[in-house]
C-alpha positions as CSV (number, residue, x, y, z in Angstrom):
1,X,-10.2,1.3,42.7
2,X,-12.3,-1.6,44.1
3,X,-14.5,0.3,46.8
4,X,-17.5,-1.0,49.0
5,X,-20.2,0.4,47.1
6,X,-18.9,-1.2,43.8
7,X,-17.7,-4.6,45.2
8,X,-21.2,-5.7,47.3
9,X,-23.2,-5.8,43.8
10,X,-20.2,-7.2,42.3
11,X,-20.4,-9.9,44.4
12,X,-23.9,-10.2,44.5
13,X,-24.4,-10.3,40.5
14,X,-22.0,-12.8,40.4
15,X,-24.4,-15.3,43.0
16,X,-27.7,-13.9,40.8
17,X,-26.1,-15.2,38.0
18,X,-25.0,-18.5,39.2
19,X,-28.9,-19.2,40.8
20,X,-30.2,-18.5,37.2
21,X,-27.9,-21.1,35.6
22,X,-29.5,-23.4,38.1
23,X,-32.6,-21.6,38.0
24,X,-32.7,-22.3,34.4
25,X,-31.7,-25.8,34.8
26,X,-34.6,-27.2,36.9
27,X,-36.6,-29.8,34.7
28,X,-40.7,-29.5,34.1
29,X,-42.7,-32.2,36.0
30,X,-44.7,-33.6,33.1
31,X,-47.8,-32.2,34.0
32,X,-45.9,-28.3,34.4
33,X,-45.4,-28.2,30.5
34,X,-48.2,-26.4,29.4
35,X,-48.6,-24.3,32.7
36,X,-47.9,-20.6,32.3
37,X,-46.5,-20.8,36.2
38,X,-43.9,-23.7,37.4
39,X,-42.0,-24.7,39.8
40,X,-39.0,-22.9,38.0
41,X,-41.0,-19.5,37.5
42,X,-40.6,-18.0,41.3
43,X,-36.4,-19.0,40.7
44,X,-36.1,-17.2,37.1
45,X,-37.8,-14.3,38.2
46,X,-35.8,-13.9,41.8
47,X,-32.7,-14.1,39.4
48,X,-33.9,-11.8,37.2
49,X,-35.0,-9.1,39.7
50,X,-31.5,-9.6,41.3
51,X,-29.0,-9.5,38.4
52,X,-31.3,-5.9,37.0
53,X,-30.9,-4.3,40.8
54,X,-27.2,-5.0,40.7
55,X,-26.5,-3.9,37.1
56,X,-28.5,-1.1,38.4
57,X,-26.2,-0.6,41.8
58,X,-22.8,-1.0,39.5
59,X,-24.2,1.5,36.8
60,X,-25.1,4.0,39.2
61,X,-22.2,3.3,41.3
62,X,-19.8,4.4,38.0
63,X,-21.9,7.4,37.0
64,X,-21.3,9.1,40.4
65,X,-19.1,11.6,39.8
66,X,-15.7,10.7,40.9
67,X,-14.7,12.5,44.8
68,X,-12.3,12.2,46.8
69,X,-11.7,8.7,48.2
70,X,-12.5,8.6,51.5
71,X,-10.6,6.4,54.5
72,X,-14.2,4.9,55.0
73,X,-14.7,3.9,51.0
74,X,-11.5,1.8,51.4
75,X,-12.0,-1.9,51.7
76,X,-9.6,-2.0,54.7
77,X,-7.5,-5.0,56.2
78,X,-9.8,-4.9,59.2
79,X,-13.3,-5.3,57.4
80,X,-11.9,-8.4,55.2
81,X,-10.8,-10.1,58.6
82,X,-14.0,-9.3,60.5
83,X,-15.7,-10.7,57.5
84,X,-13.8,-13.8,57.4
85,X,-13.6,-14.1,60.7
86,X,-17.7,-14.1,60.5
87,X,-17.8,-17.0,57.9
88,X,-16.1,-19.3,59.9
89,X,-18.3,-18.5,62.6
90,X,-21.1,-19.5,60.6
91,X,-19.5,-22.8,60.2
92,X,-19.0,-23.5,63.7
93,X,-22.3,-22.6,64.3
94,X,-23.7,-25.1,61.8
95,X,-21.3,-28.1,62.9
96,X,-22.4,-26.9,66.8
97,X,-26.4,-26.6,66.3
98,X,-26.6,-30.7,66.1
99,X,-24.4,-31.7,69.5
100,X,-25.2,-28.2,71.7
101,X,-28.7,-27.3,70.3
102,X,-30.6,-24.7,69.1
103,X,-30.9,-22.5,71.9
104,X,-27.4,-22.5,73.3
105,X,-25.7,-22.5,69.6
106,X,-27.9,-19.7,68.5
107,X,-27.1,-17.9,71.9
108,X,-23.9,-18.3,71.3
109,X,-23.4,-17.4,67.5
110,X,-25.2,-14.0,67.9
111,X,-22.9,-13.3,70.9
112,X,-19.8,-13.9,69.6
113,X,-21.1,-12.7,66.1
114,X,-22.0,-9.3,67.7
115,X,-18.3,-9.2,69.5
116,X,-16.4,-9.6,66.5
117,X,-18.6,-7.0,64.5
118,X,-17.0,-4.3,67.6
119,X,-20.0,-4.6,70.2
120,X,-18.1,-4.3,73.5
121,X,-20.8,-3.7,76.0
122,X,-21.6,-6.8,78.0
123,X,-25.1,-5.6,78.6
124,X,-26.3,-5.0,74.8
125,X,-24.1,-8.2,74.3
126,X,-26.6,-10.2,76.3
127,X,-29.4,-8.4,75.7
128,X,-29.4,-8.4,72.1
129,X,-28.0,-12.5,71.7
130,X,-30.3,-14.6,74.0
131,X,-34.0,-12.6,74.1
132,X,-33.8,-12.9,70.3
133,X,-32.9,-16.7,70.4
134,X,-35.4,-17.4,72.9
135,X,-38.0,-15.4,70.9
136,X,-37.2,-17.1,67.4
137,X,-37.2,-20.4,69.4
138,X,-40.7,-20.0,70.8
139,X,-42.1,-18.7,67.9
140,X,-40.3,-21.5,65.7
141,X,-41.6,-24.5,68.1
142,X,-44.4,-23.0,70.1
143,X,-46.3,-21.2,67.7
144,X,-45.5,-22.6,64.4
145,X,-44.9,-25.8,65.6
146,X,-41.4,-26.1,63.6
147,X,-39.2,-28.3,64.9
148,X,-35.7,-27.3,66.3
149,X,-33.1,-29.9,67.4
150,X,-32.7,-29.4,71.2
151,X,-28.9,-30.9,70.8
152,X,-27.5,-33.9,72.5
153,X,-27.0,-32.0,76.1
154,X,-30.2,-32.8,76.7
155,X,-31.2,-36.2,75.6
């Protein structure tokens, strides 16, 4: 039976693999061939770490001795949708970042990201969507100096 704690390292050793295929792929600049660290050695050794902690997750995820299934181990119809539903949030938000900007698409994601993940409360709604966009924003263009496109409403 496919369960949450066996399908998120599923899932996730399947993307660890696919970055070390790339990872593997990435050429040498000439003067990286005799070097002992490349521009390909930080990649190889992320996918590495990740595809051992996964085999690690699945393996001690098949050892467990076998209980009762719970209603809360059940990949249910509801978590799928919310997940979906959450994906193609992130793509609005992308296609929305250029026209609206940063501030009011970033607003706006968390708000409506926080609502579909069961956050009812209009207060902790607000509270927890535009503080942290306003924060990330100053610290992103104030501080770092980073810059974040303001969107078309303003120009």
């Amino acid at each position: 039976m496919l369960n949450r704690e066996l399908l998120g390292p599923s899932l996730f050793l399947a993307l660890f693999t696919l970055y070390a295929i790339v990872a593997w792929q990435i050429p040498l600049l000439p003067f990286e061939e005799y070097e002992t660290v490349t521009s390909a050695t930080l990649p190889k050794v992320y996918a590495a770490f990740g595809i051992i902690v996964c085999l690690l997750s699945i393996g001690a995820t098949l050892l467990k001795p076998t209980e009762k299934t719970n209603a809360d181990d059940v990949l249910e119809k509801s978590h799928v949708l919310r997940t979906f539903g959450l994906l193609i949030l992130m793509v609005l938000y992308s296609a929305m970042l250029e026209p609206i900007g940063f501030l009011i698409s970033t607003s706006v994601f968390l708000l409506v990201g926080f609502f579909v993940m069961g956050e009812r409360r209009k207060k902790i709604l607000l509270l927890a969507s535009i503080p942290v966009a306003v924060v990330f924003w100053f610290l992103m263009t104030q501080v770092l100096g980073i810059y974040l496109v303001p969107g078309n409403l303003w120009s």
